[in-house]
Every structure is written in structure tokens, then in C-alpha cells.
C-alpha positions as a Markdown table, in Angstrom:
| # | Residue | x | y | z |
|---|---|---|---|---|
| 1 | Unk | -23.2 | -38.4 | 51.6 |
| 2 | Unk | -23.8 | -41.6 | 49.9 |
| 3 | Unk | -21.3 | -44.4 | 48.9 |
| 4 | Unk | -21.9 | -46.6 | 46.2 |
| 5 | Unk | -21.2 | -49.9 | 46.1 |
| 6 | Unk | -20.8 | -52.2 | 42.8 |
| 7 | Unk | -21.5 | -56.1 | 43.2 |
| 8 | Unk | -22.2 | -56.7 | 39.4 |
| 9 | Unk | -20.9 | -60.1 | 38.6 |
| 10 | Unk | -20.9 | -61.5 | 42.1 |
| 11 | Unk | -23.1 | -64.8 | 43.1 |
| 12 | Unk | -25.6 | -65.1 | 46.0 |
| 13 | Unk | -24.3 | -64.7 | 49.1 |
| 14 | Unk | -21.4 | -62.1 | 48.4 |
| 15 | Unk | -23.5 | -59.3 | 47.2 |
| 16 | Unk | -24.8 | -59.7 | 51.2 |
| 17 | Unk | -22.0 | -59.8 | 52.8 |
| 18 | Unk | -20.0 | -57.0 | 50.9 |
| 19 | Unk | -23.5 | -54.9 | 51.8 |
| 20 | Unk | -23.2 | -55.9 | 55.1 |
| 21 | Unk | -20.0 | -54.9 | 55.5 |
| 22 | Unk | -20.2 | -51.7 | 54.7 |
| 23 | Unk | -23.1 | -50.9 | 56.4 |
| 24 | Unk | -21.0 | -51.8 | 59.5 |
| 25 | Unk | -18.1 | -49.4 | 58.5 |
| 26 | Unk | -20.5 | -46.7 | 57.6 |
| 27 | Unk | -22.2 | -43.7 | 60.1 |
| 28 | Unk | -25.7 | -44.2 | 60.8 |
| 29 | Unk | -28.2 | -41.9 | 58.2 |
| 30 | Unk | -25.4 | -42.8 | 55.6 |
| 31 | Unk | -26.7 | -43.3 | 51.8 |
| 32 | Unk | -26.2 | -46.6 | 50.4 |
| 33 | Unk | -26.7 | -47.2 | 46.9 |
| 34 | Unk | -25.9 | -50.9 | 45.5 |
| 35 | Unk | -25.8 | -52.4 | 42.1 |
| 36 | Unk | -26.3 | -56.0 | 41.3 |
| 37 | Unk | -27.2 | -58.6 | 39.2 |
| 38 | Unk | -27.6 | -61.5 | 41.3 |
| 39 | Unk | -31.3 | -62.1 | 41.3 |
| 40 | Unk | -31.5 | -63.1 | 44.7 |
| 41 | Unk | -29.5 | -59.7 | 46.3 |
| 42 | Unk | -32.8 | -57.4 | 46.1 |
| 43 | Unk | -34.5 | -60.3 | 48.1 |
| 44 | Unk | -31.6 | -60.6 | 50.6 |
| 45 | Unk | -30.7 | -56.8 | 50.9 |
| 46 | Unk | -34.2 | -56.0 | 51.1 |
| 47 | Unk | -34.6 | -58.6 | 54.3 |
| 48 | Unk | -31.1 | -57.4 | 55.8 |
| 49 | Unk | -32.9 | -53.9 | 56.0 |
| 50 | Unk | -36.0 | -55.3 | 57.6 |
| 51 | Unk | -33.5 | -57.4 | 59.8 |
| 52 | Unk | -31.3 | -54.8 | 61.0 |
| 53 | Unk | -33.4 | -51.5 | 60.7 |
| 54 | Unk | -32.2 | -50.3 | 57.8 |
| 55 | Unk | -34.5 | -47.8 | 55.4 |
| 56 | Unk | -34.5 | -49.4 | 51.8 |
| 57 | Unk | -35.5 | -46.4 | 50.3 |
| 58 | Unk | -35.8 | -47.4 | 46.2 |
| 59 | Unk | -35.4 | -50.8 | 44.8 |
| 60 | Unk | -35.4 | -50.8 | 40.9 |
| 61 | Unk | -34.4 | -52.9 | 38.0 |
| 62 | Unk | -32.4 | -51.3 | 35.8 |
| 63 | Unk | -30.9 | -52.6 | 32.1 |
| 64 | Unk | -28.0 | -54.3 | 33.9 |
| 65 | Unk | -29.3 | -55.6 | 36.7 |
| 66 | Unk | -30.6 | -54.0 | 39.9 |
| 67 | Unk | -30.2 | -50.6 | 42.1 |
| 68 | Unk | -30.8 | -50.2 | 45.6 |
| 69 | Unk | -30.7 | -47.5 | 47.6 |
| 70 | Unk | -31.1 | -47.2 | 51.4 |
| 71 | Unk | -30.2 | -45.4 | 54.4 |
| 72 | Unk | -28.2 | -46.9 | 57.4 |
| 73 | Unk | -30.0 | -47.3 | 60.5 |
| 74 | Unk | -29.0 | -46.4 | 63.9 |
């Protein structure tokens, strides 16, 4: 399953803390996929993964902004 999760239009730091919240309400190997267009939340998501033991598995810019797409750790 994944679950998708829009933070288009949202400033540096609530794209990170809506991710982070989710990740905590979600099972571990759960799909995340996250749009943004803060410039900072690929940065901040991408150290949240290395922080926490998530898998970022794609990070690409897209015509609006940014997608991300990672997997939940344990």
C-alpha cells in the first residue's frame, strides 16, 4: 500500500512534521509518497530518512515542485 501525502504550498518546517507524522501513524514497509514545493523538504525529508532508518527510495523534481517516495522503516 502506499499513502500519499500532499504538502504543496506549505513553508519549511511543516512539510517535516506532517511527514513525520505520518510515518509515526503508519506500519513499517509502508509506501510513502510526498509532494512538495518547499525547497528545503527534499533536504529535510531526505535527512529524516537517514535519521530515523527510513528508505528514500526516489527523490525527483517534478513541474510543480518535488516527489518523494520512501518506505517506512522498522
Amino acid at each position: 500500500m502506499t499513502y500519499r501525502l500532499d504538502t504543496k504550498g506549505l513553508s519549511c518546517p511543516l512539510p517535516f512534521f506532517r511527514v513525520k507524522k505520518v510515518l509515526g501513524e503508519i506500519a513499517p514497509g509502508t509506501l510513502l509518497e510526498i509532494e512538495a514545493t518547499d525547497p528545503q523538504a527534499p533536504v529535510e525529508i531526505r535527512n529524516l530518512c537517514i535519521m530515523e532508518g527510513h528508505e528514500l527510495l526516489a527523490d525527483e523534481t517534478i513541474a510543480d515542485g518535488f516527489r518523494l517516495l520512501l518506505k517506512r522503516g522498522a
